[in-house]
C-alpha positions as a Markdown table, in Angstrom:
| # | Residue | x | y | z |
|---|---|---|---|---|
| 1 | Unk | 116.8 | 69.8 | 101.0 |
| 2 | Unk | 113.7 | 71.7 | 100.6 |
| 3 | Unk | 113.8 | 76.0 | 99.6 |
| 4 | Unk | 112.3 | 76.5 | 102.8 |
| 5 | Unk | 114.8 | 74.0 | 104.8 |
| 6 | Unk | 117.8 | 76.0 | 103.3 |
| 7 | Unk | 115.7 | 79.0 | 104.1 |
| 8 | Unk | 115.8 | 78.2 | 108.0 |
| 9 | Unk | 119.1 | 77.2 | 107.7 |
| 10 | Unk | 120.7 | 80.3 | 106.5 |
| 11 | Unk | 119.2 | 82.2 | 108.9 |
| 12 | Unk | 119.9 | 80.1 | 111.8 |
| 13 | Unk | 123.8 | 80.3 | 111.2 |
| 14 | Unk | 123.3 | 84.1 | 109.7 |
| 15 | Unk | 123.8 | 85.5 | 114.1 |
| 16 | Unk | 124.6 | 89.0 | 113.4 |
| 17 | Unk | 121.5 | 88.7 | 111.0 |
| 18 | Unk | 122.7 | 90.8 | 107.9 |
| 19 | Unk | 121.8 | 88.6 | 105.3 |
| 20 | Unk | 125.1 | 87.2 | 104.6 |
| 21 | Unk | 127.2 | 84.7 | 106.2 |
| 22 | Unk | 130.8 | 84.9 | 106.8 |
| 23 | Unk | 133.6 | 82.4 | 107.1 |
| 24 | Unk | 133.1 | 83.0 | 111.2 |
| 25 | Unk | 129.5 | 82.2 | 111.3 |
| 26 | Unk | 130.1 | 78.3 | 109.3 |
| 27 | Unk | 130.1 | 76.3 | 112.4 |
| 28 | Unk | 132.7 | 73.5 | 112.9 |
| 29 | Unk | 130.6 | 71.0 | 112.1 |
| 30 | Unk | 130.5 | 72.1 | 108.5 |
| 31 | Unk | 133.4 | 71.3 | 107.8 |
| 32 | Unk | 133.6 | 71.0 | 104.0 |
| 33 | Unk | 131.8 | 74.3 | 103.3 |
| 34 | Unk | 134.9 | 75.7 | 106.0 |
| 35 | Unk | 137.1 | 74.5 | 103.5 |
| 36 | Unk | 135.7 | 75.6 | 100.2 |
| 37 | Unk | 134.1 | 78.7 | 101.2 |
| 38 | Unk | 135.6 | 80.7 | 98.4 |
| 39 | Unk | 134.3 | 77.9 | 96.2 |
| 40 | Unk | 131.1 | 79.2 | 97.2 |
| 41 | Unk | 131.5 | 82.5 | 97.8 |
| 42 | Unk | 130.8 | 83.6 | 94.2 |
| 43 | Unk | 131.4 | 87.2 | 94.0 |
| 44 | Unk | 134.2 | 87.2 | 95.9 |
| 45 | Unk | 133.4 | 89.4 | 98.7 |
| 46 | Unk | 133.8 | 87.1 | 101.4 |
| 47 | Unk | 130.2 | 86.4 | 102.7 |
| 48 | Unk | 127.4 | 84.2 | 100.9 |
| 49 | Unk | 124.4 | 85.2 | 99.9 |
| 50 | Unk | 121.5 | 83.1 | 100.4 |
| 51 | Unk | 121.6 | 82.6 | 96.7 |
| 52 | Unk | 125.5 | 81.0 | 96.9 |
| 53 | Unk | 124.5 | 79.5 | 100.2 |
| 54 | Unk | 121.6 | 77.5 | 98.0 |
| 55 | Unk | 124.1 | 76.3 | 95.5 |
| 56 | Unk | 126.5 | 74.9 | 98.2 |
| 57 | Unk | 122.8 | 73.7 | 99.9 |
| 58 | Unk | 122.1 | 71.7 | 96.7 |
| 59 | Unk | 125.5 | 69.8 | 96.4 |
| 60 | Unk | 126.4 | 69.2 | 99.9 |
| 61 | Unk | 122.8 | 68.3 | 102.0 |
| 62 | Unk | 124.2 | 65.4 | 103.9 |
| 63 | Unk | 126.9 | 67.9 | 106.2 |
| 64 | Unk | 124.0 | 70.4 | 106.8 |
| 65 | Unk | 122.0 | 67.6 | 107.6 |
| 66 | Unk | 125.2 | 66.8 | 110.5 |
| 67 | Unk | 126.0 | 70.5 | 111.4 |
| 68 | Unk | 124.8 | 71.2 | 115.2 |
C-alpha cells in the first residue's frame, strides 16, 4: 500500500473526522485490526494515530485491501 493509499484510507474510516480512529470506527470487515487494536494502538490511549494506523497499514494490506 502506497503513503497516499493509507492516507485515503485513514480518513475514510476516521467519520467523526478528529484525526484518530477508535475501536468503533474499524469496520467489521477488518477484522484482524478489531482484534489487535491495542497491538496497534501504541500509546495506549485508545485511538490510532495515522502514524500507528501506518504501521498496522504496512503489515496487514491484504484485509484493508477486503474492508468495505
Amino acid at each position: 500500500m502506497t503513503p497516499m493509499e493509507s492516507t485515503d484510507a485513514f480518513l475514510s474510516l476516521d467519520r467523526n473526522g478528529d484525526m484518530g480512529l477508535s475501536r468503533s470506527e474499524v469496520p467489521s470487515g477488518m477484522p484482524l485490526l478489531r482484534a489487535r487494536f491495542g497491538r496497534y494502538d501504541l500509546d495506549g490511549d485508545h485511538r490510532l494515530t495515522y502514524s500507528e494506523f501506518a504501521n498496522y497499514t504496512d503489515l496487514v494490506p491484504s484485509e484493508l485491501a477486503r474492508s468495505p
